[in-house]
C-alpha positions as CSV (number, residue, x, y, z in Angstrom):
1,X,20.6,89.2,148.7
2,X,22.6,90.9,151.1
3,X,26.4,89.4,150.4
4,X,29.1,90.6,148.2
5,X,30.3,87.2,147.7
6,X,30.4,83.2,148.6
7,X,33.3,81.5,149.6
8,X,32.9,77.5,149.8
9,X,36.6,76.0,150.4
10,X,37.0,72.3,150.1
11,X,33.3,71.3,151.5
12,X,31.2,71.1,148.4
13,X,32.4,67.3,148.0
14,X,30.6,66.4,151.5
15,X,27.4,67.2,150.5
16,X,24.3,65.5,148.7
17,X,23.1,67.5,147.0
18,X,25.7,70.7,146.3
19,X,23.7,71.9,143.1
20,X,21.7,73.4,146.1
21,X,24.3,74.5,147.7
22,X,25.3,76.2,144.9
23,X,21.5,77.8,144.4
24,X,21.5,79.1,148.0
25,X,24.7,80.8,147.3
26,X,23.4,82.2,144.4
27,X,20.4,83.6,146.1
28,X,22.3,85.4,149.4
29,X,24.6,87.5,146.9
30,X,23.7,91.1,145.7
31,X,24.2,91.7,142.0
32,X,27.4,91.5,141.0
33,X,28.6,89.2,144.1
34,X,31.0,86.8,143.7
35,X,31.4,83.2,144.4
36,X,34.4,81.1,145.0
37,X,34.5,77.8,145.0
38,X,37.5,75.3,145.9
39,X,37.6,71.6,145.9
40,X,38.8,68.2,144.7
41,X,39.5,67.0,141.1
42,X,37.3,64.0,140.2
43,X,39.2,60.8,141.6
44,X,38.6,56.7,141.9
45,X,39.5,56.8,145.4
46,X,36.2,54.9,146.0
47,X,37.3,54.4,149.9
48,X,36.9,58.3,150.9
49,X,32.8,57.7,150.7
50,X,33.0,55.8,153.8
51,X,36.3,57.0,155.3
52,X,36.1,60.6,154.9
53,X,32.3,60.9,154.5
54,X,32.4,62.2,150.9
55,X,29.3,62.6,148.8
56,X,31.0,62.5,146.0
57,X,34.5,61.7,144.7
58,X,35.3,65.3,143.4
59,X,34.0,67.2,140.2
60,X,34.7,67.9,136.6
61,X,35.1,70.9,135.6
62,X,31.9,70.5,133.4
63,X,30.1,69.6,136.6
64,X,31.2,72.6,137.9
65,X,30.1,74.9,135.0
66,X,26.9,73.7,134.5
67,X,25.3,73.7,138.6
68,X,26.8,77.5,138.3
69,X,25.3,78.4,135.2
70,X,21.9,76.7,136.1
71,X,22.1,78.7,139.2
72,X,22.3,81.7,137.6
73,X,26.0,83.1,137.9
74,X,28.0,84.3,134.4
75,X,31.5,84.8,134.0
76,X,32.3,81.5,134.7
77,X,35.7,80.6,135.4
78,X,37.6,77.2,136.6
79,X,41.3,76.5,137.1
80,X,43.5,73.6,138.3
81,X,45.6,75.4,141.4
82,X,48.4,72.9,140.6
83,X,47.7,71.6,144.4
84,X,47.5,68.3,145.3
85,X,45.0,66.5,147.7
86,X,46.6,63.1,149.0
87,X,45.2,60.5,151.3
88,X,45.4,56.8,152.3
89,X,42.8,54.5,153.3
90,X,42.9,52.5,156.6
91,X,43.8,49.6,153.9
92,X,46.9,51.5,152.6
93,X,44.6,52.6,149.8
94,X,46.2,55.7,148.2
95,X,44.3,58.7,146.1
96,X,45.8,61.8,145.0
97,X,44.0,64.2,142.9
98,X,44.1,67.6,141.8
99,X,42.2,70.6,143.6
100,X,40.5,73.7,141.3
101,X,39.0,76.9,142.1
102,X,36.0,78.2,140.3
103,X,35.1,82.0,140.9
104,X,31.5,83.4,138.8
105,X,29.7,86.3,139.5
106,X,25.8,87.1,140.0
107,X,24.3,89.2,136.8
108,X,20.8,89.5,136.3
């Protein structure tokens, strides 16, 4: 407990298991830290697993909400930043999907 605040940009989606992630940043915080989160939208672009080592192929906004409040944080928040992530396969296999940013804050 000795941060005022997490910032996670665009990694979360690389990891197995980020509810964890999410826990740990929860515990290094002092009350009343913040965490900020950015990432990828969900998306179908099945090819990234294997091509850009992703865990998983973005997150919902309910996903989101619910690892943060079973961490712990309140004051939830999560907004589309109108940014795009785009990418093509080594097929020619194209995704593009939206990228968020969630900020909540440690209250005990």
């Amino acid at each position: 407990e000795s941060l005022d605040g997490t910032f996670i940009n665009m990694a979360l989606h690389h990891i197995k298991e980020p509810w964890k992630a999410i826990k740990e940043m929860y515990r290094v915080i002092k009350e009343e830290g913040i965490v900020v989160i950015s990432d990828v939208m969900e998306h179908d672009g099945e090819w990234a697993r294997e091509e850009m080592f992703d865990e998983w192929l973005g997150f919902s906004n309910d996903q989101i909400s619910q690892w943060l409040g079973e961490a712990g944080f309140k004051d939830i928040k999560i907004e589309n930043t109108d940014l795009s992530c785009k990418g093509y396969s080594s097929k020619g296999e194209y995704t593009e999907t939206g990228i968020f940013i969630a900020t909540a804050v440690k209250r005990l």
